[in-house]
KOLKOL-146508 format. One record per residue (C-alpha): residue number from 1; residue in three letters; z, y, x. Coordinates in nm, 4 decimals. Example, Ala and Ser with C-alpha at 12.3 -4.5 7.8 and 13.67 -1.06 7.14 Angstrom:
BEGIN
+------+-------+----------+----------+----------+
: paba : torse :        z :        y :        x :
+------+-------+----------+----------+----------+
:    1 :   ALA :   0.7800 :  -0.4500 :   1.2300 :
:    2 :   SER :   0.7140 :  -0.1060 :   1.3670 :
+------+-------+----------+----------+----------+
This chain:
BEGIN
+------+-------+----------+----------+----------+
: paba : torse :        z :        y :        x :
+------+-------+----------+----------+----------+
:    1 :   UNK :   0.0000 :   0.0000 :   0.0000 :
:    2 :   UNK :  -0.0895 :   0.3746 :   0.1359 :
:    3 :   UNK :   0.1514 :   0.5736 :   0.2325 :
:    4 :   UNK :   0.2163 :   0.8658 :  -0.0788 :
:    5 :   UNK :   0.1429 :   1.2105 :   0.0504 :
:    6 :   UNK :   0.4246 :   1.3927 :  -0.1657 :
:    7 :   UNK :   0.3631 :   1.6798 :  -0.3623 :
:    8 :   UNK :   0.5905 :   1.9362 :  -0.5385 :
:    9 :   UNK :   0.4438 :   2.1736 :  -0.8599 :
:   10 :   UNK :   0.6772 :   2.4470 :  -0.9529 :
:   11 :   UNK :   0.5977 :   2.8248 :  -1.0639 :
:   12 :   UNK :   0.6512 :   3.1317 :  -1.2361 :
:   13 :   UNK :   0.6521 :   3.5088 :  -1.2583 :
:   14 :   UNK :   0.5207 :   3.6785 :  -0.9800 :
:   15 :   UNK :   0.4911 :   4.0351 :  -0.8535 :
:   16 :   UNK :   0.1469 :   4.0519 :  -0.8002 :
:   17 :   UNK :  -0.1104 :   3.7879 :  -0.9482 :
:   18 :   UNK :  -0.2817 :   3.7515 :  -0.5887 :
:   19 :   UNK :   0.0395 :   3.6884 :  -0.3822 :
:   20 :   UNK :   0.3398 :   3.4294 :  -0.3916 :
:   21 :   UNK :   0.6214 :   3.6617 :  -0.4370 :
:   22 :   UNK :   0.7898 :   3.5175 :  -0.7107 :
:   23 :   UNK :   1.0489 :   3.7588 :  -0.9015 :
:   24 :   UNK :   1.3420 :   3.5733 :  -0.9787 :
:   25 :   UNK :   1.3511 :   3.2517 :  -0.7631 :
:   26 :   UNK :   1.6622 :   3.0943 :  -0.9875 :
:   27 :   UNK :   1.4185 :   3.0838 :  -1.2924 :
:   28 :   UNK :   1.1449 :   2.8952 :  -1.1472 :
:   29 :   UNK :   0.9744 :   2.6114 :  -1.3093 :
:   30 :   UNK :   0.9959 :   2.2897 :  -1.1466 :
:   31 :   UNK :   0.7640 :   2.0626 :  -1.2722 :
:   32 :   UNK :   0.8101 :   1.7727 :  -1.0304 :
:   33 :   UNK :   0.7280 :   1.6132 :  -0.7374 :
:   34 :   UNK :   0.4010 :   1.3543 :  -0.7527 :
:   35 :   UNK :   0.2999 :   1.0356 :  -0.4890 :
:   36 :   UNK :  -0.0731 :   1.2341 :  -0.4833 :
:   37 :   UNK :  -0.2593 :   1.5312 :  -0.4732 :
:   38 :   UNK :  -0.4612 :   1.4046 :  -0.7840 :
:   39 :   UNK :  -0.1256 :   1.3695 :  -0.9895 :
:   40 :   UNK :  -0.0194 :   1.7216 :  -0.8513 :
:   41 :   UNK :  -0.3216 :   1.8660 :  -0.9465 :
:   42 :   UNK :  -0.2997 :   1.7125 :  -1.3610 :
:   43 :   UNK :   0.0279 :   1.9077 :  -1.3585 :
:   44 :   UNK :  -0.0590 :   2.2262 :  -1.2295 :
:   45 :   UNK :  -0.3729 :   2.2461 :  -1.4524 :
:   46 :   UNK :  -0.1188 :   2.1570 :  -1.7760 :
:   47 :   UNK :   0.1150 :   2.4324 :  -1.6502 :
:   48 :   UNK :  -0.1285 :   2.7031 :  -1.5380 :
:   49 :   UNK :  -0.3667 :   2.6682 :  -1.8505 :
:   50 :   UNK :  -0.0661 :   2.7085 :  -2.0579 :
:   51 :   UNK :   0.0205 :   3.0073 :  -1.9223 :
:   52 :   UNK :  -0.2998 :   3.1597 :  -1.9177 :
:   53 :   UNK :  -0.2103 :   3.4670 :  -2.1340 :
:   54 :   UNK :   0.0305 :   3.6013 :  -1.8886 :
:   55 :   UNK :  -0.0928 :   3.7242 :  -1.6270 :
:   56 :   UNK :   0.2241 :   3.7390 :  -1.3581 :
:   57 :   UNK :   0.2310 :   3.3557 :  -1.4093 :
:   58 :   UNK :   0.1456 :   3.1610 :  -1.1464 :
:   59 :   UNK :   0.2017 :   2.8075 :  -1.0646 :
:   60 :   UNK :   0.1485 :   2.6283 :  -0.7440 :
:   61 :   UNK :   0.1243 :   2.2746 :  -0.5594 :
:   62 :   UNK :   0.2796 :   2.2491 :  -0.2219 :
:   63 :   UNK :   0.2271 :   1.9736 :   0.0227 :
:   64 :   UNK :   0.5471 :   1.8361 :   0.0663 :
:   65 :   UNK :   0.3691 :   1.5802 :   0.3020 :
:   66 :   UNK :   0.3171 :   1.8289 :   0.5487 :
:   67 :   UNK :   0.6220 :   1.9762 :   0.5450 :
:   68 :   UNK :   0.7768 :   1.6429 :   0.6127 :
:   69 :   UNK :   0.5716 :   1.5349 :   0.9232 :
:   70 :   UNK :   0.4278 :   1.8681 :   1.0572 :
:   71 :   UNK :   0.3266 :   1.6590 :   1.4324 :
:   72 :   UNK :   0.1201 :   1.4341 :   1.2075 :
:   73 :   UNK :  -0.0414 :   1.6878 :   0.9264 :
:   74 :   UNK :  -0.3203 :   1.4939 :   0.7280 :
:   75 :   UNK :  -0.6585 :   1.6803 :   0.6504 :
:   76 :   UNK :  -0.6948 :   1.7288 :   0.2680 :
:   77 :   UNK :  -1.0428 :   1.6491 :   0.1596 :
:   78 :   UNK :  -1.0581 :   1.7318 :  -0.1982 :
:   79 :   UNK :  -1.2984 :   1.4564 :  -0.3724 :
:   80 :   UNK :  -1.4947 :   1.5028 :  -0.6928 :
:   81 :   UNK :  -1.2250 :   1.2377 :  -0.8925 :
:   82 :   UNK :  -0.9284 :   1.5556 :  -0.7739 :
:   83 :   UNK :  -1.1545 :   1.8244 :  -0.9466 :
+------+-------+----------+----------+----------+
């Protein structure tokens, strides 16, 4: 069995649309951690297309992965089954 790359999906208000500043860091929505990018991904579209209507909204997938075994960091190649 392959080795899960994790991923974490959280979000949430942001000062500016176009940056990662997130306002109030207590009230941020933790979707969940996922064994794949592809799982990741399913969340983040559910929780960024239902907060389409507000704009300071953002939500965001970080590659836990990486952050656990930065001497070894794994290319991402996003394939056509992740879009």
């Amino acid at each position: 069995m392959a080795k899960p790359l994790l991923h974490m999906v959280f979000g949430g208000e942001v000062e500016d649309p176009q940056g990662t500043d997130f306002v109030d860091p207590d009230k941020l929505d933790i979707l969940g951690i996922y064994p794949d990018h592809k799982s990741a991904l399913q969340a983040w579209r559910g929780a960024s297309h239902a907060h389409v209507d507000e704009a300071n909204v953002k939500y965001v997938i970080v590659h836990l992965h990486r952050l656990l075994d930065p001497d070894h960091p794994r290319e991402f190649h996003q394939r056509a089954s992740d879009r």
